[in-house]
N, C-alpha and C positions, 0 to 999 in steps of 0.2 A: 504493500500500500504506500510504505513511503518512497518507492522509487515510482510510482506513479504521479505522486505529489510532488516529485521532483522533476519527473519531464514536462510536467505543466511547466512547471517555473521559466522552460525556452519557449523563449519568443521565437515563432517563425518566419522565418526570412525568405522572401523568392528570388529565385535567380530569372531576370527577365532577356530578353532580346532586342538588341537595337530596330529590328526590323518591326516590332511592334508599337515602339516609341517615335516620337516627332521631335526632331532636334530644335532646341531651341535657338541655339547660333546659326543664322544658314550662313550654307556654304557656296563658295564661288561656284559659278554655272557658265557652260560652255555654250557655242554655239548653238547645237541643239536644242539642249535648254531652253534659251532664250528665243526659240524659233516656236516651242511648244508652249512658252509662257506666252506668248503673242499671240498662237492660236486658242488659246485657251480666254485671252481678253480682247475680244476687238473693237473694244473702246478707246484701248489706247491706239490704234493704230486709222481711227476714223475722228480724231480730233477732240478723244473725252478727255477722263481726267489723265494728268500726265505721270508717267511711271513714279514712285515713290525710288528713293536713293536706297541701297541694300544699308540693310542696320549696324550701327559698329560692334564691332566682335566684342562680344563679350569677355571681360577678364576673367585668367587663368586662376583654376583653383588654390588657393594658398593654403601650407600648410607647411608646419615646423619640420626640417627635415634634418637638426640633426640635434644633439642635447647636448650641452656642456658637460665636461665631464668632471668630477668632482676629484680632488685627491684624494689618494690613497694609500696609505704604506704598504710595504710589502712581507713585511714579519711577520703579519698575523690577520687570521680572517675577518675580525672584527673591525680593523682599522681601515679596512676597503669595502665595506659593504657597509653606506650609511643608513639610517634609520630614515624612516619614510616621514617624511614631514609633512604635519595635516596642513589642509587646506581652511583659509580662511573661508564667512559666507559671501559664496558671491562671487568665489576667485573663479576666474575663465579658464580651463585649460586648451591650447589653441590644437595642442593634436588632435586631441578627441573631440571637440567641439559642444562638451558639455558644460553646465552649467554646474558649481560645487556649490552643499547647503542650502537645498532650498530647505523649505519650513518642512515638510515631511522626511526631509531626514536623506533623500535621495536623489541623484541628479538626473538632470532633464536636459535632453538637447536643444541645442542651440541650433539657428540658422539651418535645420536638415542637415548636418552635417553627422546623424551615426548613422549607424548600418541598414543596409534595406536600401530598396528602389526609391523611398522617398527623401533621400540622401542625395540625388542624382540630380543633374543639370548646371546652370552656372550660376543660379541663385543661392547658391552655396557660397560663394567668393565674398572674402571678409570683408573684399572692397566695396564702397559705392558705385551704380552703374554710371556710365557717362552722362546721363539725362539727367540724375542728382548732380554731378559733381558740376555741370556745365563746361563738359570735353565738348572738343571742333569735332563735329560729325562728318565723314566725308560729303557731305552735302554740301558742306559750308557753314548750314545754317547752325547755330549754336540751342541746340534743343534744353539743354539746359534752362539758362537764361529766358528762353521765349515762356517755358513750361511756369515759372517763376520768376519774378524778380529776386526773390530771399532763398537762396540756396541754402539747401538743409545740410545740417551737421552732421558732417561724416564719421561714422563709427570710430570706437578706437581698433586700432591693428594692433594685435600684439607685435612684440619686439623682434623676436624670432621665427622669421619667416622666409619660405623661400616659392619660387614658384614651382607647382608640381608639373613634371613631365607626364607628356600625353603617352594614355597606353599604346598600344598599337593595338593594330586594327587585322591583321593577318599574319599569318608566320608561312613562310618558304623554305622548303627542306633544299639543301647547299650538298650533304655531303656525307658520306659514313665511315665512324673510324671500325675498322677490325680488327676487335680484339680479341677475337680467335676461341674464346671463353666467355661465362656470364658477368654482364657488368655490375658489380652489387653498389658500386655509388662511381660516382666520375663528379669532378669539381673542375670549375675553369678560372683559372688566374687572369686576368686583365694586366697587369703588376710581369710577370714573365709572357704571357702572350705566349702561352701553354694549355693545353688541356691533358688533364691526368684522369684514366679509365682504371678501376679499382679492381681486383677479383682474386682469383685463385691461384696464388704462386708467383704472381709478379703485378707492377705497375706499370703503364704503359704512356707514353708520353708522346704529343703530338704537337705541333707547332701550328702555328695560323692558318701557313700554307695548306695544311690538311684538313681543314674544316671545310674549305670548296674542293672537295676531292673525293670519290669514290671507291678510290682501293688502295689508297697511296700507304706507305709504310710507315709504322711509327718515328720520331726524332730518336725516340731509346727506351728503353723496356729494361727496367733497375728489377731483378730478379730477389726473392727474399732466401735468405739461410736455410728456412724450412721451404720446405716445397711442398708441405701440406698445409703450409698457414694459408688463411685469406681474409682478404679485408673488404667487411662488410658494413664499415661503415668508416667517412672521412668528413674532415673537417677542414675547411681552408681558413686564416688565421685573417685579420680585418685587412693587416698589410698587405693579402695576398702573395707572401713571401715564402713560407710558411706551412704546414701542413701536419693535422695527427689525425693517425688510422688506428683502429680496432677491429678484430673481428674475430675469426679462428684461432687463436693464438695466445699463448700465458703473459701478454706482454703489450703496452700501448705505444707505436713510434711514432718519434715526432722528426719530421723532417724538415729539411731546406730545399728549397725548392730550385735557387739559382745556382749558378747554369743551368745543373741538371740533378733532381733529387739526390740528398745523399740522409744519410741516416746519422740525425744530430744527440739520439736521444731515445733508448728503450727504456718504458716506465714498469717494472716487472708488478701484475696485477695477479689476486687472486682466485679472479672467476677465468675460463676457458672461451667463455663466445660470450665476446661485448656487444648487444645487439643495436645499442645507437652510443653518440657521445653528444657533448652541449658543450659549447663555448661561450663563456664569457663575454662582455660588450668590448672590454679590454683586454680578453685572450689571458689572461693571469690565470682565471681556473678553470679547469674542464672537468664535467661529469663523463663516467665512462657507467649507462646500463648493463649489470649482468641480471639475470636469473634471482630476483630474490634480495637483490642489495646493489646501491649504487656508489661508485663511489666517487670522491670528492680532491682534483688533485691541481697541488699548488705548480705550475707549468712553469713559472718563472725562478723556483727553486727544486723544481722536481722532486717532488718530495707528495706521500699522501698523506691527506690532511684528514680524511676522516670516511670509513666505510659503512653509510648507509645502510639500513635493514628499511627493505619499502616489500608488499606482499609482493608474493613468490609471483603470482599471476598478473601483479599490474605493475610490471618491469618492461615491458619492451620496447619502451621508446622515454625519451627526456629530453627536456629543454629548460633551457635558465633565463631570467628576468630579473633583474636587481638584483633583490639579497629573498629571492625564490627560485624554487626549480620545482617542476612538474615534470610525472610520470606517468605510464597510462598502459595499456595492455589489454588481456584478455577477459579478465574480471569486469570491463564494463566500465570501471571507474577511474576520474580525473581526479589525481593527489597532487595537492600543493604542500609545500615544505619551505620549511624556513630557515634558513643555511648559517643561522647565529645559532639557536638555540634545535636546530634538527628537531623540531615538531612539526608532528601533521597539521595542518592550518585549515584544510579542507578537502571536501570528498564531493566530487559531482558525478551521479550515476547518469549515465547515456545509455544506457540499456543495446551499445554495440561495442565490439571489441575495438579498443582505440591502434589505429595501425600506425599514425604517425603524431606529432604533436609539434608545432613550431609560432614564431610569433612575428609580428611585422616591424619595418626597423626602425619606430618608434618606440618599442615596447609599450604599448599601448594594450594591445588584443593578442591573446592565445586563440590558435586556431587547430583544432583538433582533427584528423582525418578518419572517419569511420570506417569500418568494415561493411554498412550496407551505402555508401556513395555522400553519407552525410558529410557537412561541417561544422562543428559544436564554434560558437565564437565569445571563449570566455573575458571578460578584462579581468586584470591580476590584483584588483586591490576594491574595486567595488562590486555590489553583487547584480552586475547589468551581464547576460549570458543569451545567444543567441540559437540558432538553427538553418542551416540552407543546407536544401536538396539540391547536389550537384546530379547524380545519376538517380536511376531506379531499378536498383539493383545491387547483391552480393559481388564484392570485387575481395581479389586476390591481394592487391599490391593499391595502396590509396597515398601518395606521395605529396606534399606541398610545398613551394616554395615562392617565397615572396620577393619582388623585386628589387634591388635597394634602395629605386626611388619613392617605394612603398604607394606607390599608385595602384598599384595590380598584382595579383600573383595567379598562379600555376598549381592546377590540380591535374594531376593523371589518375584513373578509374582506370584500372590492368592496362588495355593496348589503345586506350581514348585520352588523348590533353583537350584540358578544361581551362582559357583566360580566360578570367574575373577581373573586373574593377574593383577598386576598393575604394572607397566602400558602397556604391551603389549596389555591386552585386550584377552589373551590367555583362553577360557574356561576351566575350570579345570576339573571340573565335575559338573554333573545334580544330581538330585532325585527329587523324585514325592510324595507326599501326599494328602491322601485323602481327606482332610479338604481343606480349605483357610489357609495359613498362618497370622495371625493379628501381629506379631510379632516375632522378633529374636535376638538371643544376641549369643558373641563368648567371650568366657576365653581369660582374659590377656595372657594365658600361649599356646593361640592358638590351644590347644587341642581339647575341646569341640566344638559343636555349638548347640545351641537348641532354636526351633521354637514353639511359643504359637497358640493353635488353637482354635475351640470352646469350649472343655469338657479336656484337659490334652493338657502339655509340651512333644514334642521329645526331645529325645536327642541323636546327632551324635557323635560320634567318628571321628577327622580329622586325615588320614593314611598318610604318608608321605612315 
């Protein structure tokens, strides 16, 4: 009964399609166009009213795109992991776009700026429209001004902001690396202008040149000691310099990536099959998932700091947020932990086995990937928790990753990719492949994307 009382508690979210919606910006129109907008009115072409001037573009969505970082020492975990400092009534937060302290206790958005299709359009942008501020319209005429004499007072903006980049609109497949084996994760560096395909017995390394390429050979393929380890899961470090893998193996390495991988660093672990790791915002600590316990390790003095007991069955995946980490698994349930004091802080039953768990790079919103095609959208410190149906249907491999401009991310359901907007929830576009997807990773620089599968890497092209 109480986990029924608890999936009430998600709010359901739709995932819609641009083909159903009416764009509020229009967009430039070509000859044809303009030949069919003329048929369509033959008023203006028999001397009625005269064409109206196309409207000015509306400004781009704004939104804080990176957070100061606070200091930290490095001798102890308490002195890098600050305390969460409350909010005044009334303080704005400009990532999330909610309102802090209102009188019932809860907050409330702002401007349509949380999750859902009613998040979506350019009525979202902190700025005033040009018709409030009295901008030149390409008309000439100053609509402003004509609308009013007393031009109204412009919102305030917060301090830290940036303009968000527009997602794309279609992805083009470029290219395949073959990697001869199953890819269990692959990561691409922007930083070396590398991509690295993860698996069974070796790591495989390709250069630019091979991403527009169909059969071309590795740059070098860095073999491991055991020849029955495999790495099942990797991490690239913020510098993209960087690199630590876990998987088959008594042991976590950390690598250097330039020129070409070398091995800077084996972290000898307890458990045998590390089934995910989590990286830090500042790469200092990394969570390594086993079986039953996670553990908790200082990266920048190698050294473990503490070996987590989390249930045996809601271990398969983790991810870190502040001074929290979340785990999630086959048990159904989302645990939050608290990395001062290693208490459970909280339990959300999703009544599906959680296959993957990651967050966007605000740290704002946990995003959950289900085993029947859902996405659970928790945030990490208030009790606001969402729901979207990506598929319909039971999937093998449900993978997520979010972009770093945090405008959009990437779901694959087995051999189907899913872009989503963020946060409309706006579908961007589909594709299909033949395989199961185990795996996906997108370039800092937002360009690429590319999906690990049994026997070779894709790689898309992101078109804007």
């Amino acid at each position: 009964m109480s986990e029924a009382v608890e999936e009430l508690s998600f709010k359901v979210l739709t995932v819609y399609e641009e083909a159903e919606e009416q764009r509020d910006v229009p967009e430039s129109s070509d000859a044809s166009s303009q030949q069919e907008h003329q048929a369509q009115d033959p008023l203006d072409q028999s001397g009625g009213a005269p064409p109206q001037p196309p409207a000015p573009p509306a400004p781009q969505d704004l939104t804080e795109s990176t957070r100061t970082p606070k200091p930290r020492a490095r001798q102890a975990l308490d002195t890098w992991l600050p305390e969460a400092e409350p909010r005044e009534a009334g303080e704005y937060s400009a990532r999330s776009g909610f309102l802090w302290g209102s009188e019932s206790g809860e907050s409330r958005p702002v401007m349509g700026t949380g999750w859902g299709p009613e998040a979506r359009g350019p009525e979202r942008s902190l700025l005033p429209s040009p018709a409030v501020c009295g901008h030149r319209t390409p008309s000439g005429l100053d609509r402003g001004l004509s609308r009013s004499p007393h031009p109204r007072p412009q919102p305030p903006v917060p301090e830290e902001v940036a303009v968000r980049q527009r997602p794309p609109q279609k992805c083009w497949k470029v290219g395949t690396l073959r990697h001869r084996k199953k890819v269990y994760d692959v990561a691409i560096s922007s930083s070396t202008h590398h991509v690295y395909t993860c698996g069974h017995g070796f790591i495989k390394v390709w250069d630019e040149s091979a991403l527009h390429a169909w059969d071309k050979a590795p740059q070098a393929q860095v073999n491991f000691q055991d020849r029955q380890s495999c790495v099942i899961t990797c991490k690239l470090f913020p510098d993209e310099q960087s690199l630590i893998t876990g998987g088959l193996s008594r042991h976590l390495t950390l690598w250097d990536l330039a020129p070409t991988p070398r091995i800077r660093a084996q972290l000898a672990s307890s458990g045998y099959i590390c089934y995910s790791l989590a990286l830090s915002s500042n790469a200092q600590i990394c969570l390594a998932c086993f079986k039953g316990f996670v553990e908790i390790w200082d990266l920048q003095n190698q050294i473990l700091i503490r070996k987590q007991e989390v249930p045996k069955h809601g271990s398969q995946c983790v991810d870190i947020v502040g001074n929290k980490f979340w785990t999630g698994g086959e048990d159904t349930s989302l645990y939050s932990w608290d990395l001062r004091s290693y208490q459970r802080l909280q339990q959300e039953h999703l009544r599906h086995e959680i296959v993957s768990i990651t967050h966007d790079p605000s740290e704002e919103w946990i995003l959950v990937g289900l085993r029947n095609s859902d996405i659970a959208i928790v945030h990490p410190h208030r009790k606001e928790k969402f729901k979207a149906a990506i598929g319909n249907r039971y999937v093998f491999y449900h993978n997520l990753k979010f972009a770093s401009c945090g405008s959009y991310f990437v779901s694959t359901l087995d051999e189907s990719i899913h872009c989503l907007a963020a946060p409309s929830l706006q579908r961007l576009f589909k594709a299909e492949e033949s395989l199961n997807i185990l795996c996906c990773d997108m370039s800092s620089d937002s360009q690429y994307l590319v999906t690990g599968s049994k026997n070779s890497a894709t790689v898309y092209q992101l078109l804007y």
